[in-house]
OpenMM code with the backbone's topology and positions (N, CA, C; nanometers):
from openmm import Vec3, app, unit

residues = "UNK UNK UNK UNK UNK UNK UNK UNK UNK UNK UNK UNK UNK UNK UNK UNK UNK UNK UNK UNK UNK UNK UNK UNK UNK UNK UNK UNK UNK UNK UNK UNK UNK UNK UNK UNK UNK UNK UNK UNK UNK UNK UNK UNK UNK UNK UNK UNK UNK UNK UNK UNK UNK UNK UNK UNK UNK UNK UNK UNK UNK UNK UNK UNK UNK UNK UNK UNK UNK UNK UNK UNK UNK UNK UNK UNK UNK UNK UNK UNK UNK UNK UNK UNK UNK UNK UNK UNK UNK UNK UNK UNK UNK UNK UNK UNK UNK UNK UNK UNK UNK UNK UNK UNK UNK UNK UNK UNK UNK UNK UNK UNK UNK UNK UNK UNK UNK UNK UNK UNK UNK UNK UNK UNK UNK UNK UNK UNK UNK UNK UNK UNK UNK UNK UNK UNK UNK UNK UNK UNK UNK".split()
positions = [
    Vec3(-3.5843, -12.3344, -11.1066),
    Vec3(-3.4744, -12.2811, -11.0327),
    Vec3(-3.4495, -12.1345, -11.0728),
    Vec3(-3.4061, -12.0497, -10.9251),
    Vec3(-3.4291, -11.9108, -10.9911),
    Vec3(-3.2873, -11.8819, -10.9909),
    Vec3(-3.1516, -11.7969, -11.0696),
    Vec3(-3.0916, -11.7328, -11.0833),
    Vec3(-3.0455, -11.6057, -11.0888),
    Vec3(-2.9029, -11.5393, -11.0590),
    Vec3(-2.9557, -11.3887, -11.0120),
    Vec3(-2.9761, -11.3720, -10.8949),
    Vec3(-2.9511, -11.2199, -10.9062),
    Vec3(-2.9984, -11.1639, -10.7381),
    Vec3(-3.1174, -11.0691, -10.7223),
    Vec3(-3.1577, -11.0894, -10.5774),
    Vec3(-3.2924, -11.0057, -10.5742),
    Vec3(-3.2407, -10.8699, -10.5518),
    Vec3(-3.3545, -10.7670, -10.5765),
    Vec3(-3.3238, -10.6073, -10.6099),
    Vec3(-3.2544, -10.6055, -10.4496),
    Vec3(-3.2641, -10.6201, -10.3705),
    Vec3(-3.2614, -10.6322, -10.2188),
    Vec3(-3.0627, -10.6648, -10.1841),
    Vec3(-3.0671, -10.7412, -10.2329),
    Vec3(-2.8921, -10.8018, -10.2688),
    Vec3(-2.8304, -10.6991, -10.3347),
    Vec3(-2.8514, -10.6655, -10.4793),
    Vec3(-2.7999, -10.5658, -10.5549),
    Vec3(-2.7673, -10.4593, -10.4717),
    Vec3(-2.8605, -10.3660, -10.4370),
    Vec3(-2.9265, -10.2427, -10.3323),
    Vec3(-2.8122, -10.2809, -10.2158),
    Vec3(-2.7801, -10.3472, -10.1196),
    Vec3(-2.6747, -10.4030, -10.0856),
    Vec3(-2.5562, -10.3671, -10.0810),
    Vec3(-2.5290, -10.4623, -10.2128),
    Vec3(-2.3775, -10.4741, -10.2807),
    Vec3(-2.2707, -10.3551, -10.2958),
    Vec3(-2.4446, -10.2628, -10.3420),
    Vec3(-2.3716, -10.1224, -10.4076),
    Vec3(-2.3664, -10.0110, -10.3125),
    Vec3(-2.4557, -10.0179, -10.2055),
    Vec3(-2.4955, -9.9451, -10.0865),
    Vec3(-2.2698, -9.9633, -10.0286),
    Vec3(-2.3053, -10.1177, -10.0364),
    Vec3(-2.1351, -10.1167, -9.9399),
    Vec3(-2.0622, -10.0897, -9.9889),
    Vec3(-1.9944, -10.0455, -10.1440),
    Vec3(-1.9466, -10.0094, -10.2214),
    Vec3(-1.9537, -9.8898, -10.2463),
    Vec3(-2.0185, -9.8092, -10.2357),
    Vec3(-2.0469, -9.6710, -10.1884),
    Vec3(-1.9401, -9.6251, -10.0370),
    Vec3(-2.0132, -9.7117, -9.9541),
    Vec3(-1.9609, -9.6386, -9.8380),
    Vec3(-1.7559, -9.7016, -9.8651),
    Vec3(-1.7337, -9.7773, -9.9264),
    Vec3(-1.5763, -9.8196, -9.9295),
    Vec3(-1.5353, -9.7173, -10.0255),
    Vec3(-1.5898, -9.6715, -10.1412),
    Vec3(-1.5151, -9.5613, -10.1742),
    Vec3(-1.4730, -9.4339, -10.0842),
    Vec3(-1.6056, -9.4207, -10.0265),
    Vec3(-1.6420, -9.2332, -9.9330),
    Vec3(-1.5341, -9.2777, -9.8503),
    Vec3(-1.4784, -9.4022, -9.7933),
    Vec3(-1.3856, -9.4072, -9.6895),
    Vec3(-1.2527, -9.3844, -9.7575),
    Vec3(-1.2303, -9.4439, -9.8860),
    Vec3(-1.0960, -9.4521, -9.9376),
    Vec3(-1.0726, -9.3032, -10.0038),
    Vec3(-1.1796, -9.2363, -10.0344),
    Vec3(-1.1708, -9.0920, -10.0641),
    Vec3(-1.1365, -8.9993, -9.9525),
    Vec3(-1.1540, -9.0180, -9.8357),
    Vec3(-1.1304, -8.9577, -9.7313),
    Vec3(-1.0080, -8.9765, -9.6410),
    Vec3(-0.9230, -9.0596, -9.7141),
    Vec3(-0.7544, -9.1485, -9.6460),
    Vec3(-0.6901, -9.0033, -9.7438),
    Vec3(-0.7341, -8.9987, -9.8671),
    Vec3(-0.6273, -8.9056, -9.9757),
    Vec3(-0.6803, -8.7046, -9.9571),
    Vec3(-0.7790, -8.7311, -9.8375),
    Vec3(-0.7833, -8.5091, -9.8148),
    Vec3(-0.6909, -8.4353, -9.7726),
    Vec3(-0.5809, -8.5522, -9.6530),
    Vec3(-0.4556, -8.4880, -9.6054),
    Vec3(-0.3875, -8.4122, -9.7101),
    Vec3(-0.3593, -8.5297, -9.8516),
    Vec3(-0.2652, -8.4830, -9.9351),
    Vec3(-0.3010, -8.3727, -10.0571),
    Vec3(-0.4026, -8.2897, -10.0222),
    Vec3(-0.4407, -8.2009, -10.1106),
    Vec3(-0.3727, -8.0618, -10.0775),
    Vec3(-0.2892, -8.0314, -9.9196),
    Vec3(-0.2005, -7.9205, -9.9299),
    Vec3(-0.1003, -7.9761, -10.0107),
    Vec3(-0.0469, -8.0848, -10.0231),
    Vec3(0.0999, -8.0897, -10.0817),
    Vec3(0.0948, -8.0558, -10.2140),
    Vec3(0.0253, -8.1579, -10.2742),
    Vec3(-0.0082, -8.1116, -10.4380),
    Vec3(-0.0379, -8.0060, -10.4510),
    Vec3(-0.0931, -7.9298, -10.3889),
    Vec3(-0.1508, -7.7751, -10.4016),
    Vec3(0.0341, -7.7031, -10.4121),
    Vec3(0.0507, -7.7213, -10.3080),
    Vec3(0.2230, -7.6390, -10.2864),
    Vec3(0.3333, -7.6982, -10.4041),
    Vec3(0.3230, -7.8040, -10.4829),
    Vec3(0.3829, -7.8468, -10.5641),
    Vec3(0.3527, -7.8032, -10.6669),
    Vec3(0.2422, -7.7856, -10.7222),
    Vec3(0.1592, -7.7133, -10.8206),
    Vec3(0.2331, -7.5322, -10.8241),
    Vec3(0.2051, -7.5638, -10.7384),
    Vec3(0.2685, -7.3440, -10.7123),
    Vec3(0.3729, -7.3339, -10.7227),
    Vec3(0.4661, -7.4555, -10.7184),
    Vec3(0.6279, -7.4673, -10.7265),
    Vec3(0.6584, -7.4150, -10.8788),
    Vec3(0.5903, -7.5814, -10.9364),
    Vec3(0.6125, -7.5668, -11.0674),
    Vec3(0.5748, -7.4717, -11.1733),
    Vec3(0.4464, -7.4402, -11.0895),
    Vec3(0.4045, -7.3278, -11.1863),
    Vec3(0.4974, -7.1959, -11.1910),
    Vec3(0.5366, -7.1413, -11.0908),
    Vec3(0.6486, -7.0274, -11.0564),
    Vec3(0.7469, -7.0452, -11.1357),
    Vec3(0.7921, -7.1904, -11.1005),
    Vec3(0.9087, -7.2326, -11.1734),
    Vec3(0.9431, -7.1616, -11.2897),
    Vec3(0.8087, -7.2501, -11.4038),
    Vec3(0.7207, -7.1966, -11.5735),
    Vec3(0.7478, -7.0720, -11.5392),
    Vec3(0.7010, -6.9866, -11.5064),
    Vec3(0.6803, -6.8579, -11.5416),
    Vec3(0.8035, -6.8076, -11.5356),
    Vec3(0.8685, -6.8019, -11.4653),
    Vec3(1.0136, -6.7604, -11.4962),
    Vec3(1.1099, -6.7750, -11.5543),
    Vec3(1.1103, -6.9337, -11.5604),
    Vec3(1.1984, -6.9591, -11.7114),
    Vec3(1.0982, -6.9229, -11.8568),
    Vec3(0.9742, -6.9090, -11.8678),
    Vec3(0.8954, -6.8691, -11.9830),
    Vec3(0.9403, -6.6859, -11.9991),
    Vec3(0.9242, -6.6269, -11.8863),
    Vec3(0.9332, -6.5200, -11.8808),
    Vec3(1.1270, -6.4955, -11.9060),
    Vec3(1.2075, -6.5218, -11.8972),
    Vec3(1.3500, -6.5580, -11.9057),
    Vec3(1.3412, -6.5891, -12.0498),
    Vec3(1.2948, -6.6903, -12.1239),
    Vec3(1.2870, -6.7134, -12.2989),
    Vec3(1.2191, -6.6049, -12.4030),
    Vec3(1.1005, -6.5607, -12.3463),
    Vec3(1.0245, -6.4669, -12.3950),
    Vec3(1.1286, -6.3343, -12.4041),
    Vec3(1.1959, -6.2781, -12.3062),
    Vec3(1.2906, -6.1672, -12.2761),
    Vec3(1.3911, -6.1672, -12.3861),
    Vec3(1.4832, -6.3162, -12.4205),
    Vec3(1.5462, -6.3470, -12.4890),
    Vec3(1.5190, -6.3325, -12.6302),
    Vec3(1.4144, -6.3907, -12.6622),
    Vec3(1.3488, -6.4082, -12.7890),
    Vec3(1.2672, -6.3122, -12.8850),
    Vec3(1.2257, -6.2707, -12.7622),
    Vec3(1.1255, -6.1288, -12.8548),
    Vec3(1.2104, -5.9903, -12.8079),
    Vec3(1.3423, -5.9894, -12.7432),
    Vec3(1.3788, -5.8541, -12.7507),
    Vec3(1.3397, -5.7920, -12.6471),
    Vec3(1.2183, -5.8275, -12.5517),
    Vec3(1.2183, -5.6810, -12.4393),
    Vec3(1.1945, -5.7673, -12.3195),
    Vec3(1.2016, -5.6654, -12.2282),
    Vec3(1.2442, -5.6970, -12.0770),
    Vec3(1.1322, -5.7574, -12.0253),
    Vec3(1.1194, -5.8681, -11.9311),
    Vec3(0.9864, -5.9056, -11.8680),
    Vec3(1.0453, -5.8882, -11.6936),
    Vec3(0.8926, -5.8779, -11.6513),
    Vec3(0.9345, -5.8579, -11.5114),
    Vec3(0.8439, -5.9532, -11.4866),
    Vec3(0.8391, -6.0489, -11.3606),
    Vec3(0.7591, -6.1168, -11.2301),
    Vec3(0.7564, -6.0457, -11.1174),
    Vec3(0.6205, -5.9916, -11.0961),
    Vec3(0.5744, -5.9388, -10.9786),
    Vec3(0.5393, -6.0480, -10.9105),
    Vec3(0.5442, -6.0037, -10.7636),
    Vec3(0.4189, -6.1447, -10.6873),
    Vec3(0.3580, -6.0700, -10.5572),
    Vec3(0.2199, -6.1481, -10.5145),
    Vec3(0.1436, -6.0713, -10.4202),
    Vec3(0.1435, -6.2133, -10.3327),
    Vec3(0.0250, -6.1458, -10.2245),
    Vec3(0.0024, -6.2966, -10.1472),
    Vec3(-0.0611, -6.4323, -10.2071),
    Vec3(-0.1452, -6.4018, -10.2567),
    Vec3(-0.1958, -6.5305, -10.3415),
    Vec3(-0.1835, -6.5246, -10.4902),
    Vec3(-0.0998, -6.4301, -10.5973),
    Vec3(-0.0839, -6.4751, -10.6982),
    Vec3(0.0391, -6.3658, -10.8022),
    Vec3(0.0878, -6.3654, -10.8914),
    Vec3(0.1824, -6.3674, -10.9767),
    Vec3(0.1380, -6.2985, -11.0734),
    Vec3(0.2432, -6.2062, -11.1243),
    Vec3(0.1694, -6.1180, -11.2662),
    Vec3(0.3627, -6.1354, -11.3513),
    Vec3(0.2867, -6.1259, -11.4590),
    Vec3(0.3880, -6.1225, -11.5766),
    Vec3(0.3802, -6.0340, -11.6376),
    Vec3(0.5020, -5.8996, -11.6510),
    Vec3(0.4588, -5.7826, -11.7226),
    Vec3(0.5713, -5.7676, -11.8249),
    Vec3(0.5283, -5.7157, -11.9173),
    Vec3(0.6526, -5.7119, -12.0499),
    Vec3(0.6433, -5.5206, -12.0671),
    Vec3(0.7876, -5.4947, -12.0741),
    Vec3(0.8049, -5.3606, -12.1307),
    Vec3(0.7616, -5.2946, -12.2307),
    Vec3(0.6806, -5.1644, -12.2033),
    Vec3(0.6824, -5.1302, -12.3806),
    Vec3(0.7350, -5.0033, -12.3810),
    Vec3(0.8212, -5.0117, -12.5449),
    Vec3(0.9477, -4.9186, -12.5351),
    Vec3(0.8581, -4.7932, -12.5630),
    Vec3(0.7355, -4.8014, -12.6787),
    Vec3(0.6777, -4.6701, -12.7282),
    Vec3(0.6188, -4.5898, -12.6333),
    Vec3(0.5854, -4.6677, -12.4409),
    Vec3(0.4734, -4.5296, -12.3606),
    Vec3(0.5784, -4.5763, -12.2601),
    Vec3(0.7334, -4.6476, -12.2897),
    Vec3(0.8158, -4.6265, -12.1749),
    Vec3(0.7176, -4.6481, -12.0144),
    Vec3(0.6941, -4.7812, -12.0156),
    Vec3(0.5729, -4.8306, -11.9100),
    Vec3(0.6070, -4.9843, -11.9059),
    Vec3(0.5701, -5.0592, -11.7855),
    Vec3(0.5417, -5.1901, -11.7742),
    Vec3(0.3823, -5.2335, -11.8524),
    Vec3(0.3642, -5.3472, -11.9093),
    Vec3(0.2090, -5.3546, -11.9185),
    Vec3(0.1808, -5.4861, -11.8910),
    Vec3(0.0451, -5.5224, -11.8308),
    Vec3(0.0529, -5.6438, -11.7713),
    Vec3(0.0248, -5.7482, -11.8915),
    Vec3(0.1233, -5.8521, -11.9207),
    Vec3(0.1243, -5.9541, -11.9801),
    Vec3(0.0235, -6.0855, -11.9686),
    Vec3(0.0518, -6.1110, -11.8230),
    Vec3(-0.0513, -6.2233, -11.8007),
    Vec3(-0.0273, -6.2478, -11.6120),
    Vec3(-0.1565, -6.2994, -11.5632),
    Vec3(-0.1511, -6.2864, -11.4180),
    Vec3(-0.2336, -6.4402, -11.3940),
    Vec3(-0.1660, -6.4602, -11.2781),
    Vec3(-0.1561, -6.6167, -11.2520),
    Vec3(-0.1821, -6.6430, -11.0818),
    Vec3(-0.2992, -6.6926, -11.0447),
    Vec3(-0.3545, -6.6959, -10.8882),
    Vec3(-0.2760, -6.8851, -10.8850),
    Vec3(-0.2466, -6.8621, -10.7305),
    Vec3(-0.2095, -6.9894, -10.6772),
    Vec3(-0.3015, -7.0039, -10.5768),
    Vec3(-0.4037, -7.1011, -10.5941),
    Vec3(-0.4650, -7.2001, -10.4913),
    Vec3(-0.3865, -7.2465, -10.3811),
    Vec3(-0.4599, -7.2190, -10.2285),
    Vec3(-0.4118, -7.2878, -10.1331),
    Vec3(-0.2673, -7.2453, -10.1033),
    Vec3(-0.2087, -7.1829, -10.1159),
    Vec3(-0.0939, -7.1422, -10.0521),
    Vec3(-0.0383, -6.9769, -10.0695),
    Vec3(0.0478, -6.8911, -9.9740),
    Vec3(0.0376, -6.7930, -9.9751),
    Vec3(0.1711, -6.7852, -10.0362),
    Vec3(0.2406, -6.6402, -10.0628),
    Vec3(0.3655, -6.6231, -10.1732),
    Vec3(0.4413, -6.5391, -10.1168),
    Vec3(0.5597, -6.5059, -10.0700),
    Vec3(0.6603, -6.4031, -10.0725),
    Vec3(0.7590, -6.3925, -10.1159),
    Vec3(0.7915, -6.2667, -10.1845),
    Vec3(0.9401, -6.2264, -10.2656),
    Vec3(0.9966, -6.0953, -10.2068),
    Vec3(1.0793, -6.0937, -10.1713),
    Vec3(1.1782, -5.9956, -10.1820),
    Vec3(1.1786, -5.9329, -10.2607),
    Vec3(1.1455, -5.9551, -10.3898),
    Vec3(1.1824, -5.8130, -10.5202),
    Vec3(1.1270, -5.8722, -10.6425),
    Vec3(1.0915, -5.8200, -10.7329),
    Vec3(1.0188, -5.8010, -10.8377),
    Vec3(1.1696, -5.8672, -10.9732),
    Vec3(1.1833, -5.9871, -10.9824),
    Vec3(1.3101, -5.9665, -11.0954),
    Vec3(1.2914, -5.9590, -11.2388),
    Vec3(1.3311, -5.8814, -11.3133),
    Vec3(1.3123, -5.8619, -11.4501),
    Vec3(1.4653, -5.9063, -11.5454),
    Vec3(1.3984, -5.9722, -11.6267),
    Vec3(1.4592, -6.0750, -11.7490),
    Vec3(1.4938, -5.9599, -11.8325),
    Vec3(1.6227, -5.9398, -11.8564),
    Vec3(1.6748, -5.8190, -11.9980),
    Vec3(1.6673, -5.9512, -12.1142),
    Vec3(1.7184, -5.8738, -12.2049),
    Vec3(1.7088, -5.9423, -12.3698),
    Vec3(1.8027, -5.9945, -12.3545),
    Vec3(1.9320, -5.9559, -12.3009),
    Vec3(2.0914, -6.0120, -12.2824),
    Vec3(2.0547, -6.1281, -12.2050),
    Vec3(2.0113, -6.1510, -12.1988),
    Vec3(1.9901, -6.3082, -12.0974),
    Vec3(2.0250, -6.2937, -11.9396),
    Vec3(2.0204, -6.1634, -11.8467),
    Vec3(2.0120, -6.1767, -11.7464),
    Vec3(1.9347, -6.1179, -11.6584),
    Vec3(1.9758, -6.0957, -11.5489),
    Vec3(1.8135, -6.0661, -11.4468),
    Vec3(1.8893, -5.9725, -11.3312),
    Vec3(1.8159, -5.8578, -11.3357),
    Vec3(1.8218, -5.7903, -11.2587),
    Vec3(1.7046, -5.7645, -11.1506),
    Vec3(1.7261, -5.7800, -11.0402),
    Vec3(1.6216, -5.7571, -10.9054),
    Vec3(1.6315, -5.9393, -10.8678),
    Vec3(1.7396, -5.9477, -10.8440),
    Vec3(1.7792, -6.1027, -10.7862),
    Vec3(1.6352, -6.1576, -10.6949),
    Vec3(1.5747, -6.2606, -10.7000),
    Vec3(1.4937, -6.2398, -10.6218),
    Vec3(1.4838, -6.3992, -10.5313),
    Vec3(1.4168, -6.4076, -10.4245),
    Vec3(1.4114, -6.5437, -10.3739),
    Vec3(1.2387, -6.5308, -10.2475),
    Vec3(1.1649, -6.6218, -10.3397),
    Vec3(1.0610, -6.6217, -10.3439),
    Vec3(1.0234, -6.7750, -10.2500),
    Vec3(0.8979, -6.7187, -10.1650),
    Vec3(0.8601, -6.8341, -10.0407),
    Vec3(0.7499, -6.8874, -10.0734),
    Vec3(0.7165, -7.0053, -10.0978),
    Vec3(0.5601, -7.0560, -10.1152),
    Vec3(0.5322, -7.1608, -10.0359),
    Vec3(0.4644, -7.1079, -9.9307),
    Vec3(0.4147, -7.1705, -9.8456),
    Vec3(0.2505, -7.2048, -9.8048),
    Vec3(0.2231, -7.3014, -9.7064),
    Vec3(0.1135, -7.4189, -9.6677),
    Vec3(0.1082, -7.4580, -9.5898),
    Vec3(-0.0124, -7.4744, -9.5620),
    Vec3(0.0062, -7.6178, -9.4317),
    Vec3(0.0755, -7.7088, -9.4470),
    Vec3(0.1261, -7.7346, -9.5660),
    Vec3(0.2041, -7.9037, -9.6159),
    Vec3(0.3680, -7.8591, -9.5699),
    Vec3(0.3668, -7.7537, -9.5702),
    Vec3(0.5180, -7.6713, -9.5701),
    Vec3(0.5855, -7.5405, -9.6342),
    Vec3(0.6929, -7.5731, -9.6538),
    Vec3(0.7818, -7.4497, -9.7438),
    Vec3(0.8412, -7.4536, -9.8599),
    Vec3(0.8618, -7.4317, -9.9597),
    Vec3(0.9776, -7.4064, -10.0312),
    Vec3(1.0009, -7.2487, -10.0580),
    Vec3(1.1506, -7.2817, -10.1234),
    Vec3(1.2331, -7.1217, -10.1346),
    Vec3(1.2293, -7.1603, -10.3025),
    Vec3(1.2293, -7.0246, -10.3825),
    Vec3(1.3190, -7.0496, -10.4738),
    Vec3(1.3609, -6.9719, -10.5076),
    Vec3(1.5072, -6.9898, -10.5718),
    Vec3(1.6064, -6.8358, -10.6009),
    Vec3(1.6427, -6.8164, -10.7220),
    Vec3(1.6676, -6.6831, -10.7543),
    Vec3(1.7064, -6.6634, -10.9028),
    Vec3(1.8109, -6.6031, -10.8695),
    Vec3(1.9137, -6.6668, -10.9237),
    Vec3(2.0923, -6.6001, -10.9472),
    Vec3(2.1016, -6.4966, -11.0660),
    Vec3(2.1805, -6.4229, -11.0829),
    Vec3(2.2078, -6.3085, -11.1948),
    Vec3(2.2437, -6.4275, -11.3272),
    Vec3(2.2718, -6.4993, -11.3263),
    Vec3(2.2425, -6.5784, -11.4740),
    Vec3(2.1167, -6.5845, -11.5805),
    Vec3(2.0632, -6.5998, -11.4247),
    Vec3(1.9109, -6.6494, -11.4621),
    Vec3(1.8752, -6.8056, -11.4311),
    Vec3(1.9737, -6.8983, -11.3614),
    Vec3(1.9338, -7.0065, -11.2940),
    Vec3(1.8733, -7.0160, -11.1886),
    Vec3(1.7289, -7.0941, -11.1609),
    Vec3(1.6466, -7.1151, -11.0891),
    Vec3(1.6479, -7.2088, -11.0279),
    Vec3(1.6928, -7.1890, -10.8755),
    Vec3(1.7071, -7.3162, -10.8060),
    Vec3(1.5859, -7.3512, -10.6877),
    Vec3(1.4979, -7.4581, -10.6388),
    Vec3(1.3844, -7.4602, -10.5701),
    Vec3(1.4390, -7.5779, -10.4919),
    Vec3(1.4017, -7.5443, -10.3638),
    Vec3(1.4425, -7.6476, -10.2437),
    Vec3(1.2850, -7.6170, -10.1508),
    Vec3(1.2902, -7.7340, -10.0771),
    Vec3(1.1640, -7.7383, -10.0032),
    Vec3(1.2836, -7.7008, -9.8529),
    Vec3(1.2297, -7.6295, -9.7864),
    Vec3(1.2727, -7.5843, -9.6650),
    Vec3(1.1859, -7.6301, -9.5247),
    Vec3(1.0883, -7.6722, -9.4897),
    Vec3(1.0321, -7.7462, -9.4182),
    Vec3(0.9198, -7.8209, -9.4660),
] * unit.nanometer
topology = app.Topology()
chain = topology.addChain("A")
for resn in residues:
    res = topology.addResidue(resn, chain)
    for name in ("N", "CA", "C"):
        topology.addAtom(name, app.Element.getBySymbol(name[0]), res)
């Protein structure tokens, strides 16, 4: 008596198992704008409250620039009286607009109020910075 399967069965099994993943991989491509636009949320988010602690903590002013597809972090320097670029940050899949450039003083507040758009095919969000320095993010469509 023989037991087991022939190479023919196996070859099969795994052949249909193949094609049930490629299908179930292809139900989850819609949702790769959203995560993309959520990703860019949070990350913005980070950088501004990082850039807001850093200001606080080490004494000098930081600014957030932003372009169409990505974000720069620049810290003051007092000795050539200049911005210098700190660190710069690209967002995948979605494009960026701000109104104004806001910079974090040492006093803990922010001047160049700003309210910034990151948008997608998945949609919108806004997010705003108040003269405190509280960051509020709402999805708008």
């Amino acid at each position: 008596m023989k037991k087991g399967f022939t190479l023919f069965e196996a070859a099969l099994a795994v052949a249909l198992l193949a094609v049930l993943v490629y299908m179930g991989s292809v139900s989850f491509l819609p949702l790769i704008p959203k995560y993309r636009l959520e990703k860019a949320v949070w990350d913005i988010r980070s950088a501004l409250n990082s850039a807001r602690y850093k200001a606080l903590f080490e004494g000098t002013s930081r600014r957030v620039r932003f372009s169409a597809v990505s974000y720069a972090v620049d810290k003051f320097d007092e000795g050539k009286n200049a911005w210098a670029l700190a660190e710069r940050h690209y967002c995948e899949g979605v494009t960026l607009e701000s109104n104004n450039s806001p910079v974090f003083t040492p006093e803990g507040s922010v001047t160049g109020l700003a309210t910034i758009y990151i948008k997608n095919a998945w949609g919108i969000y806004k997010i705003t910075l108040a003269i405190t320095g509280r960051i509020k993010s709402a999805r708008v469509l």
